[in-house]
C-alpha positions in Angstrom: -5.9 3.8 -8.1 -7.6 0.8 -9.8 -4.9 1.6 -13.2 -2.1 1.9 -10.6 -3.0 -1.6 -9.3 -3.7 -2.8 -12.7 -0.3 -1.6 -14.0 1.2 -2.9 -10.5 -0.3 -6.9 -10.8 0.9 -6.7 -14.6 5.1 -5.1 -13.8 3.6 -2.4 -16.2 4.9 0.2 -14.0 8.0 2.8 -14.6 9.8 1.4 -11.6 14.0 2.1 -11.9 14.4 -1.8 -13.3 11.6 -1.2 -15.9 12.8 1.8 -16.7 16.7 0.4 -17.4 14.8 -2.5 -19.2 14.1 0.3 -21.9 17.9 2.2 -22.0 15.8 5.2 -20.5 17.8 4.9 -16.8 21.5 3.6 -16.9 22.4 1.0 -14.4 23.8 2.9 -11.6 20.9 4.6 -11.4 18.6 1.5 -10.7 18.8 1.3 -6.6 15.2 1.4 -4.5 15.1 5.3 -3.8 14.9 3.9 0.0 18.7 3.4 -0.3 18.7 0.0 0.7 21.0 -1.2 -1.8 18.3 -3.4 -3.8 17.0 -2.9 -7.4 13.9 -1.2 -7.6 11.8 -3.6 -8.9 7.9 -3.6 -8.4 7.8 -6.9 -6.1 11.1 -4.9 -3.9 9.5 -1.6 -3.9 5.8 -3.2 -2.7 6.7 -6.1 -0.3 10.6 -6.9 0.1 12.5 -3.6 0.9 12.6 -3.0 4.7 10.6 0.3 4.8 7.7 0.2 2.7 6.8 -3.6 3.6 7.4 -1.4 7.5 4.1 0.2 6.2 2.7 -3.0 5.7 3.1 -4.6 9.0 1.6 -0.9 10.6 -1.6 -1.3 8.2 -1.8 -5.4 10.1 -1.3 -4.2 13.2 -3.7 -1.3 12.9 -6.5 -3.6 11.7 -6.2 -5.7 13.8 -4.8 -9.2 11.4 -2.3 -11.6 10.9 -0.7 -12.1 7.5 3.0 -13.3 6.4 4.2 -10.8 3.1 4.7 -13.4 -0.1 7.4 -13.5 -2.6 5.4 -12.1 -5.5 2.2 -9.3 -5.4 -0.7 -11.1 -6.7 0.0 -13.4 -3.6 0.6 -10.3 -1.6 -2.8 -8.9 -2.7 -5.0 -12.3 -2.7 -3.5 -12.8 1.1 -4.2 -9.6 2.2 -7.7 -9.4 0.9 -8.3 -12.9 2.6 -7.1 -12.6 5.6 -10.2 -11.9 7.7 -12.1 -14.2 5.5 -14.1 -14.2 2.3 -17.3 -12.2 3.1 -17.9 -9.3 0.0 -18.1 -6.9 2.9 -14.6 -7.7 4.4 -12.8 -7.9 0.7 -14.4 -4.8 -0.7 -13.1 -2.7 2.4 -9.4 -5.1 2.7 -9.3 -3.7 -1.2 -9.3 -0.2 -0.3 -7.0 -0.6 2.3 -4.4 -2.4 0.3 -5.0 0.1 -2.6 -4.4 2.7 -0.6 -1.3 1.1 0.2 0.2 0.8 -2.8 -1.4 4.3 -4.0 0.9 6.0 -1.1 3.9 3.3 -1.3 3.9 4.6 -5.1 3.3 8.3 -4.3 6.3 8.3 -1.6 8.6 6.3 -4.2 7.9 9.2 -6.6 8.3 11.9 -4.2 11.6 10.4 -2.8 12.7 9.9 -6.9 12.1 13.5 -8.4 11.2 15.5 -4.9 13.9 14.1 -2.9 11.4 14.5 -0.4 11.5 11.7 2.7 8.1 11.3 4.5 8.2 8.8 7.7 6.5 5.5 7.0 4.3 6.5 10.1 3.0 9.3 8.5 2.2 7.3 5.5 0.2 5.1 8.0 -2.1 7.8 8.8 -2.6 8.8 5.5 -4.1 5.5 5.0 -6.6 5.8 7.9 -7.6 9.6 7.2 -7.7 8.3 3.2 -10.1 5.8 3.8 -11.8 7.5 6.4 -12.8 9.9 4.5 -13.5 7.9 1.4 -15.8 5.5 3.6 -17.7 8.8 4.6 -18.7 10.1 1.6 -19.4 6.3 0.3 -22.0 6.1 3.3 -23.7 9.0 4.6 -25.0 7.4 7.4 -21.0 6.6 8.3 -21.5 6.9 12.6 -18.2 6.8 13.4 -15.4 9.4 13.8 -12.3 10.1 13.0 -10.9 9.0 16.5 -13.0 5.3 17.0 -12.0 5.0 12.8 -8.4 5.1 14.3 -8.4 2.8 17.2 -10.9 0.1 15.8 -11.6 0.2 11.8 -12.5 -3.0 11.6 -16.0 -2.4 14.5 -16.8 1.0 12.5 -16.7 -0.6 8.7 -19.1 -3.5 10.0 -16.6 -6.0 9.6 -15.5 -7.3 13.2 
């Protein structure tokens, strides 16, 4: 995830734009594969088109912030990480979050581009929470809460709120 990121915060990644960029797509074939009429390019794909910043809005909500989407995805990444302050605690966990984000945003853009295979942004939600739940389990073995309180309140259960 952390070379996905990398690769994300740099435009290193094969999106459709990058890809006609080096003659190996032809134009036509250059439109977000969530047929929404926009290039793919990495700042459309992760924060402008309609259904994957959707997923975005969902992970807010379900935490519990506030946060306005920005233009480009440093910002995107800086604001999210920031936005229930600047304690180590709260950015360390806001960084899994967000990578997980953009690990399944990336994941359903490939599955939609050689799978042809459509999974609903809400499903892609609860990936998120079971992915980190499960990845802040094995982190910390003395991890209290369950699946069900990790769903309704994530913020009480990583020690954050």
């Amino acid at each position: 995830m952390s070379i996905l990121a990398w690769r994300l915060l740099q435009d290193r990644l094969p999106t459709k734009i990058n890809l006609l960029r080096r003659s190996i797509l032809q134009q036509d074939a250059a439109r977000c594969v969530a047929r929404c009429d926009h290039e793919e390019t990495a700042s459309h794909l992760f924060i402008h088109c309609d259904l994957f910043n959707s997923l975005w809005q969902y992970i807010r909500s379900w935490l519990g912030v506030a946060g306005a989407d920005h233009r480009n995805i440093g910002d995107h990444f800086l604001k999210f990480i920031h936005c229930t302050g600047y304690s180590k605690r709260r950015i360390s966990f806001l960084q899994l979050i967000w990578l997980l984000g953009v690990w399944l945003v990336w994941n359903e853009r490939n599955n939609r581009f050689f799978n042809n295979i459509q999974t609903p942004i809400i499903q892609i939600l609860d990936k998120v929470k079971s992915h980190s739940y499960w990845w802040l389990k094995a982190k910390n073995v003395m991890f209290l809460y369950g699946f069900q309180r990790w769903w309704s309140d994530p913020m009480v259960c990583s020690g954050i709120d």
